[in-house]
C-alpha positions in Angstrom: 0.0 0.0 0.0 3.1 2.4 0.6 4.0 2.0 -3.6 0.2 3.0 -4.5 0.0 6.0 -2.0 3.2 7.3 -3.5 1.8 6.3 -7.0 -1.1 8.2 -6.4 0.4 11.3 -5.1 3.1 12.0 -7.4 1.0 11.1 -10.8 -1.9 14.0 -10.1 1.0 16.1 -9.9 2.9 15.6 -12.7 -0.4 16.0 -14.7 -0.7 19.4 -13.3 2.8 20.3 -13.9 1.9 19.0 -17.6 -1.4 21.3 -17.5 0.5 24.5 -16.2 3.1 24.7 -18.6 1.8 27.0 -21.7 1.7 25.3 -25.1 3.6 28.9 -26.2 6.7 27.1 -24.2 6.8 23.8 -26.1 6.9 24.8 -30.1 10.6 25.6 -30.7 12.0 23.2 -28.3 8.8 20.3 -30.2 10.1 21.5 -34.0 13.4 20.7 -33.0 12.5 17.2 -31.5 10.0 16.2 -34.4 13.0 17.6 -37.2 15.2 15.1 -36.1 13.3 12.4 -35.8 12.0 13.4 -39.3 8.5 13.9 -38.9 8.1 17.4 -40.2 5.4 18.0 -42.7 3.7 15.0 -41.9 0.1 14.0 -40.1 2.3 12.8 -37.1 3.5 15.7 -36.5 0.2 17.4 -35.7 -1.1 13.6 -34.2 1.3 13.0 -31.7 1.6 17.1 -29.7 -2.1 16.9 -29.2 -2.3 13.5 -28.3 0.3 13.7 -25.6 -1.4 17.3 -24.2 -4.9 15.8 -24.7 -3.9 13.0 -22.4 -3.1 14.9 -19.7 -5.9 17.0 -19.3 -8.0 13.8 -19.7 -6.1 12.0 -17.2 -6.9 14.7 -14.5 -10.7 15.0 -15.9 -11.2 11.0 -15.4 -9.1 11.0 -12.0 -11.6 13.8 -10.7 -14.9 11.9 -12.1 -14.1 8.6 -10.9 
């Protein structure tokens, strides 16, 4: 029971750390990750930003609900 208390108090606040941080922040620092990989100019590289920000803020909605 000691893991999942610690579990559950350090992942609620890594999703707000996640939901604080303005999107503004991330672009320079994401062109440079997804030019590298090579994934410029492609429908991954509009999938996988909003997937990884969508997932936070559902992660705190569904903790919250349930």
């Amino acid at each position: 029971m000691i893991i999942r208390s610690a579990v559950d108090q350090t992942l609620p606040s890594f999703t707000l750390v996640g939901l604080m941080v303005p999107p503004e922040a991330l672009v320079i620092p994401l062109y440079f990750h997804l030019r590298s990989a090579g994934l410029t100019d492609s429908y991954w590289a509009l999938i996988l930003p909003q997937t990884a920000q969508s997932l936070a803020v559902s992660i705190f909605w569904m903790r919250d609900s349930f």
